[in-house]
N, C-alpha and C positions, 0 to 999 in steps of 0.2 A: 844529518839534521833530524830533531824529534819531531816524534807525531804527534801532534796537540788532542788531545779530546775535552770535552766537558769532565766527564767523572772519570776515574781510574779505579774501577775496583781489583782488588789484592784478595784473591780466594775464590775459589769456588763451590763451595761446601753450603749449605744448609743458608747460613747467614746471608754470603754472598748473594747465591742464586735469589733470594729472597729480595734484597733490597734490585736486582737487578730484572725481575719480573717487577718489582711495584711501579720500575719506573721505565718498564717496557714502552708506553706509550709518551713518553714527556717530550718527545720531541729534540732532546738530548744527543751529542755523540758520548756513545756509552762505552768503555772499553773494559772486559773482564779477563783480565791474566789467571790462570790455574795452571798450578806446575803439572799436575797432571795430564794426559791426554784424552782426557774426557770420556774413558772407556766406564763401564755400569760399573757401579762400586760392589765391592760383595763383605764389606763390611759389617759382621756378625752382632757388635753389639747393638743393644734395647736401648731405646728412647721414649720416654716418657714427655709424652706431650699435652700440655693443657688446653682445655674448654676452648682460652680465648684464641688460643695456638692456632686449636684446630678453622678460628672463623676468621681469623688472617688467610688461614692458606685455601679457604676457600673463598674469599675475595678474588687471589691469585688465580682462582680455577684448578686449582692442584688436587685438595683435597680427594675427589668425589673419583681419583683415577690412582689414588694410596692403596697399596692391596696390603690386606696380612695384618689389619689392623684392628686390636682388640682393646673394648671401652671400660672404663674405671668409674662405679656406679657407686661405690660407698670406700672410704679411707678409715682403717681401724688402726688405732692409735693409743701403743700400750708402753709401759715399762718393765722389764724384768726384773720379777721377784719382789713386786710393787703391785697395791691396789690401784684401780682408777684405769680409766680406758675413754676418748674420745671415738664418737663414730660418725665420718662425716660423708652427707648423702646428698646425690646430685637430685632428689624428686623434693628435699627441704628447700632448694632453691628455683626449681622448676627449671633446672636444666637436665638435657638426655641424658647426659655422662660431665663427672670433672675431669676426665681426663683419657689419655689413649695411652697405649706400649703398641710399638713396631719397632721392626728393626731400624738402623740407622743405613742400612743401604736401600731401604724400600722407599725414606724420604728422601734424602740424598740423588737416585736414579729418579723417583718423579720429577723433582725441583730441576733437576740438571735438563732432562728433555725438555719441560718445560720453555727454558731456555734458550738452549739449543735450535728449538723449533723458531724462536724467535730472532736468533740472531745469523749476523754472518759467519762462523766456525773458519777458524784455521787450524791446525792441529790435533785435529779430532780422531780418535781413535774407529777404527773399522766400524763398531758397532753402532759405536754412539752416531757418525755419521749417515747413517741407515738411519737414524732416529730422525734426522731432517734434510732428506736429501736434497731440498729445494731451498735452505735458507734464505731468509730475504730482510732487509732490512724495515724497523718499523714503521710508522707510518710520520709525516709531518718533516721537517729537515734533519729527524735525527737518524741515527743505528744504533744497534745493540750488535757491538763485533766481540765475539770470545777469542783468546790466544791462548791453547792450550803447549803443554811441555815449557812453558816458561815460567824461570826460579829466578824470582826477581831478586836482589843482589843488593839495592838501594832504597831507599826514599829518603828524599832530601826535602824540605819544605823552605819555601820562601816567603817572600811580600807579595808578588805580584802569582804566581802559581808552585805545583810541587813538580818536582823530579821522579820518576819511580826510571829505573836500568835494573835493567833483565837480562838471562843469558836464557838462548834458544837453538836448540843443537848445537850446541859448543860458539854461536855466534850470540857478543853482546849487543844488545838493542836497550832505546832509550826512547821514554812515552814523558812528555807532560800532559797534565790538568789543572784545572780549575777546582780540581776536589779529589783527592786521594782517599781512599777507605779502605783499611786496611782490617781484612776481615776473614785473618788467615793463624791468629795466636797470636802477633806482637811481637815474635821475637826482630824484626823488623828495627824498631826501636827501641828494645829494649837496653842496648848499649848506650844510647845517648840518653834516652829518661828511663831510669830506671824502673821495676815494677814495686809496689807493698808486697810481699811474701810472708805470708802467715801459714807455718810447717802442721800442721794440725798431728805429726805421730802418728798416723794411721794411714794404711791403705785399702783400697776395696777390693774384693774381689767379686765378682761377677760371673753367672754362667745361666742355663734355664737347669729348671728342676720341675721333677714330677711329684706329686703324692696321691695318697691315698686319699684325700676323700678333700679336693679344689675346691673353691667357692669362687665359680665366673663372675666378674665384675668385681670382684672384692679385691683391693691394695693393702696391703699391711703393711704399721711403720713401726717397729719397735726398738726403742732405744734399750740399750745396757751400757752399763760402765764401759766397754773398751770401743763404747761407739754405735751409732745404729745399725739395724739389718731391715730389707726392705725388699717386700714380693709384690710383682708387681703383674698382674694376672696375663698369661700370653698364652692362647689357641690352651696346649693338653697341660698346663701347669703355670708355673712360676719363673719369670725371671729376678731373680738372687744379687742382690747388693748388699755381701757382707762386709763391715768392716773392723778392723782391728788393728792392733800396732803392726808397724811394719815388718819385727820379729815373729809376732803371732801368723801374719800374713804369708811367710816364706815359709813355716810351717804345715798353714792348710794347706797350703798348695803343693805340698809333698803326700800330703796324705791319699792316702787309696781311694777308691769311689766309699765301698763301705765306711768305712771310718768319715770319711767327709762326711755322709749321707747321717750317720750316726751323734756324728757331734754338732749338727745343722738342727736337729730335731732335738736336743737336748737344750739348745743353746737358744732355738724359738720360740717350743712349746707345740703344744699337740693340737692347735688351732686348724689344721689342714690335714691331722692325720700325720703320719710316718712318710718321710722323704723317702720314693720309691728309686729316681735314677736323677741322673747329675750329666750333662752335658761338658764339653770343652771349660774347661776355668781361664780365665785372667784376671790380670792386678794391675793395679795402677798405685801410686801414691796419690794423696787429695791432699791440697792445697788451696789457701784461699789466697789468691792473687789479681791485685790489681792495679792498672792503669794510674797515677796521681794526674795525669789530666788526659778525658778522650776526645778530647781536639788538640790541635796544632795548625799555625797559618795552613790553609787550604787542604787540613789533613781530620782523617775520624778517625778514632778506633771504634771497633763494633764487637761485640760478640766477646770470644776468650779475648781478644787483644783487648777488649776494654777490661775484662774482671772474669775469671774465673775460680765458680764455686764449689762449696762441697757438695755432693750429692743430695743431702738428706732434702729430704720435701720436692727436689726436684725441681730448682728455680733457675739453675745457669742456663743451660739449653733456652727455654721458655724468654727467658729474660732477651738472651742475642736474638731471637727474634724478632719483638718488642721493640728492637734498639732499630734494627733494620728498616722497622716499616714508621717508626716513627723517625728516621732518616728522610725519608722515600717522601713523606707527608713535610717537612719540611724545605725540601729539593721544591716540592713541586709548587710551594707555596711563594717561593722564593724566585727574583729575576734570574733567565740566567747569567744577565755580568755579576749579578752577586756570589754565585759560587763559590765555597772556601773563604766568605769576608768574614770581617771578625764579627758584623753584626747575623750575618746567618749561621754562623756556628755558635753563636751565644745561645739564636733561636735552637737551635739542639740541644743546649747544654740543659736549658731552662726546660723542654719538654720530659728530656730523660730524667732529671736531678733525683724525683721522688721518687719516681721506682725503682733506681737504681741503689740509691743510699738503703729504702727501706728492706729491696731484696737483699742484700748485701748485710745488713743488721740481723732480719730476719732467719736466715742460714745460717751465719756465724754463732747468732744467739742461740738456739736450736742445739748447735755442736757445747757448746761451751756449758751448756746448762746440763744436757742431759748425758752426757760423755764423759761422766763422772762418778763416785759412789763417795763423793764426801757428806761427815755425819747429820742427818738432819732433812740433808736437801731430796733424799728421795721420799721421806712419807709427800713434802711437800709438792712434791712432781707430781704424785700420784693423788693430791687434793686440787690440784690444777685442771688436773686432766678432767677428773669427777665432776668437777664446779663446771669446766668448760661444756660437757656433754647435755646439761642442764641449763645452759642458756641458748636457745637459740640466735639471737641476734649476736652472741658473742663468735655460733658456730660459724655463721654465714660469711660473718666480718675475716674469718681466717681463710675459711675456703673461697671468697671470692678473693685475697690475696694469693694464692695458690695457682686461682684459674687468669687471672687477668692484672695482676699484680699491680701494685702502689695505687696506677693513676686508672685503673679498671673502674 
């Protein structure tokens, strides 16, 4: 027989944890499946998080217990082999910083104890269980129960609730809700709706780098013909988002430290000084992929399962959290026999629409404009850029899209 809860969230990651602290107190039975066992994540790469990012997660009370977190005070914004440079600064808008870099296990191990501490655990790895030895359920008729080691297998969506079956130590188990949210990448459904797949030719690579002469608090985003490259300030240097075609890509990543280091510094410009050492590399392909619809009878998509973007500007991340907590803000606005109706999932659809479409335009537009060297359009890039850095109201309008996006 299934175990009914109110919500069913699908993931525990970043998204996850996030909509399941917003709605720690709702009074709700909560139930968060992670195939994981809950153990500290040690997952190396940087994330790039924005302003308003940062004043969600301290709502949450997260924030102010993040360690190893280094602030983004001005975004310098150029073209290769091009006049023109925007420079966008967090004291133009009166705020501390636009933005932070940490790693993504530093948020990820906050977010999760967080959690953790709140809910009932089963499955929990040694460590992570030391994180909350006394788990206790929240307060009012509901709980917050996490089920770790389970790789859920299903979701099924109906009229009246959804289906999610999981398998846990080699035994299948089967949970309904009133609200499935699926906030784990989508492949989940990806057989039965399809996703939009947009191949962008390019992949990133990623690593930290050191130079010779850093500028703390400074971001740089420069675009070239085979793509942008983007340093994003962390502790003794730089974390590095190069991109280029997928052959150029399999290439750098052959290359020796030197030769990397050498063709980093040829390929950026002398803004930082001479690339001094180069950490671990990885690559990924970037793609713009998404969701045609993020709801389903009694179902969401959140985060990558709703749309996954290109790096540049740094909006996908920023964006699934956004989606989470303005989830969280409609749950709680909402009865709960309404859960998963078509009229509270409309109320979702309608809060996200703008930020989503404009993120989602914005990124892609970005890629497509500047990802190029056809004839003409770069003086023109580079009289954009110039005009932009001489309007203030035009700066602020881009950088508070950046920090708090569409509906900020």
């Amino acid at each position: 027989m299934s175990e009914h809860y109110d919500i069913v969230i699908i993931g525990g990651g970043p998204v996850g944890s996030t909509l399941a602290l917003a709605l720690r107190d709702s009074g709700l039975r909560i139930c968060l499946l992670e195939a994981r066992d809950f153990s500290p994540s040690t997952d190396p790469r940087a994330l790039a998080l924005s302003y308003g990012t940062r004043l969600l997660l301290d709502r949450l009370g997260v924030w102010a217990k993040l360690p190893q977190v280094s602030g983004i005070r001005t975004i310098h914004i150029s073209q290769k082999g091009r006049l023109g440079r925007t420079r966008l600064q967090a004291e133009e808008l009166g705020a501390p910083e636009l933005g932070y870099v940490l790693p993504y296990s530093a948020l990820q191990n906050g977010l999760q104890s967080a959690v953790l501490a709140a809910a009932r655990v089963e499955g929990a790895g040694a460590e992570s269980a030391a994180l909350s030895p006394n788990p206790s359920p929240v307060s009012g008729r509901g709980e917050l129960i996490c089920i770790g080691n389970a790789a859920v297998t299903a979701l099924e969506t109906g009229a009246e609730a959804a289906t999610i079956r999981y398998s846990r130590d080699g035994v299948a188990q089967e949970l309904t809700a009133k609200l499935a949210v699926v906030a784990d990448g989508g492949r989940l459904l990806e057989a039965s709706h399809p996703p939009e797949v947009h191949d962008y030719g390019q992949s990133g690579v990623i690593a930290h780098v050191t130079c010779a002469h850093p500028k703390p608090g400074t971001a740089f985003e420069r675009f070239t013909p085979q793509g942008p490259v983007a340093l994003l300030p962390y502790h003794d240097g730089y974390e590095l988002v190069w991109t280029a075609s997928h052959e150029q890509v399999q290439e750098m990543m052959a290359w020796d430290e030197a030769t990397f280091l050498a063709r980093l510094h040829e390929h950026f410009g002398d803004r930082v000084g001479a690339f001094t050492g180069v950490g671990p590399r990885s690559s990924y392909p970037l793609r713009l992929k998404r969701a045609p619809q993020t709801t389903l009878p009694h179902a969401v998509l959140l985060g990558n399962a709703a749309q996954t973007l290109h790096p540049v500007a740094g909006q996908g991340f920023n964006m699934g959290i956004r989606d989470a907590w303005e989830l969280a803000q409609v749950v709680l606005r909402a009865a709960p026999e309404s859960l998963g109706s078509a009229a509270m999932l409309d109320d979702y659809q309608r809060s996200r629409r703008l930020d989503r479409a404009a993120g989602i335009r914005f990124t892609d537009g970005l890629v497509r404009l500047f990802s190029n060297d056809l004839p003409g359009l770069g003086h023109a890039r580079g009289a954009s850029l110039a005009l932009l850095d001489c309007i203030p109201p035009a700066k602020q309008f881009v950088a508070k899209r950046m920090m708090f996006g569409a509906n900020g």
